[in-house]
N, C-alpha and C positions, 0 to 999 in steps of 0.2 A: 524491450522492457525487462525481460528476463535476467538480460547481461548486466543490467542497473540494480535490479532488485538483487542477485548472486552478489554482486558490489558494497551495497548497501548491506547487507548480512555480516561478509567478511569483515568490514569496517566496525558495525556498531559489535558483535561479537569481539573484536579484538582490542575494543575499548572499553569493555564493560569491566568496573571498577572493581568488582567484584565477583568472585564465582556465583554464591549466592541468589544473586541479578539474574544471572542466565537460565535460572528457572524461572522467572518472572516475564524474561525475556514473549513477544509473538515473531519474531523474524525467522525463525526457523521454520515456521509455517507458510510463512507469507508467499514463499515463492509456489510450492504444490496448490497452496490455496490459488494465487492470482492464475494461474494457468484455467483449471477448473472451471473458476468464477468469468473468466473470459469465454470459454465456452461454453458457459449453461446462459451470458447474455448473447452471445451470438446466436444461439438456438430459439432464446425469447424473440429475438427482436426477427428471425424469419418466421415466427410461429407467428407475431402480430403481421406480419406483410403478405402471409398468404394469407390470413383471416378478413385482412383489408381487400385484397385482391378478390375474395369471396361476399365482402358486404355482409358479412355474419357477424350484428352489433353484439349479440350473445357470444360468442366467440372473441370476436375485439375485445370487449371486457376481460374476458379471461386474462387472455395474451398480454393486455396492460397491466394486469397483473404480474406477471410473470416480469414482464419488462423492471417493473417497480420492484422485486423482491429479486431479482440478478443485480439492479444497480444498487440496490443497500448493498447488497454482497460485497460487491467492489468497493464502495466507498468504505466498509468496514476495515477493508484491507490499510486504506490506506490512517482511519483513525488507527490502526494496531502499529502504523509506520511512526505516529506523530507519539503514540503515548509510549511506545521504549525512547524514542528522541528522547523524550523528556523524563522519564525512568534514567537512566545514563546522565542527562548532562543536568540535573538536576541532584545528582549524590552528593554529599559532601565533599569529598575527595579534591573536586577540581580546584586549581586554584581560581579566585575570583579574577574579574576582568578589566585590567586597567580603565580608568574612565580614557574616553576617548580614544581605545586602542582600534586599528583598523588592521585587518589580515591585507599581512604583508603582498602588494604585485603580484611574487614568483605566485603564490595557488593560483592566482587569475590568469595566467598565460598561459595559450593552448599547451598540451604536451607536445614530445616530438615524439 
């Protein structure tokens, strides 16, 4: 996910219409963030399995906590990926989109 998300950086960074933008920009973060945030749910979700393994409904709660406020985490990440997408392809800059126009095969073929 790292080598996707470093991808997804280079890309919308070397797209952005404007310098501007790249303060605006969250992808610079996203990668440090997603590392982290994968970490602190991997740590909830063994803190809710040892607490299940213990029968400690006061403690379950906790930990589903935790569960619950690591996956916002994450999922934030990925609203921070949807809303520069559309910061960028929403500028005016771009040209508009022929009706009917489809991306061309060659992007769809594996690479070599």
């Amino acid at each position: 996910m790292t080598e996707t998300l470093n991808d997804l950086s280079r890309s919308l960074l070397a797209i952005a219409p404007e310098k501007s933008i790249l303060d605006d920009l969250n992808i610079t973060d996203i990668n440090d963030n997603h590392d982290k945030y994968v970490a602190e749910f991997d740590m909830a979700v063994e803190l809710l399995r040892r607490t299940v393994d213990k029968k400690d409904k006061v403690a379950i709660q906790c930990a589903l906590t935790r569960v619950r406020i690591t996956s916002l985490n994450l999922s934030n990440i990925y609203q921070d990926i949807i809303d520069d997408v559309m910061l960028i392809n929403g500028h005016e800059s771009w040209p508009s989109i022929p009706e009917g126009y489809k991306i061309p095969e060659e992007y769809n073929e594996p690479q070599k």
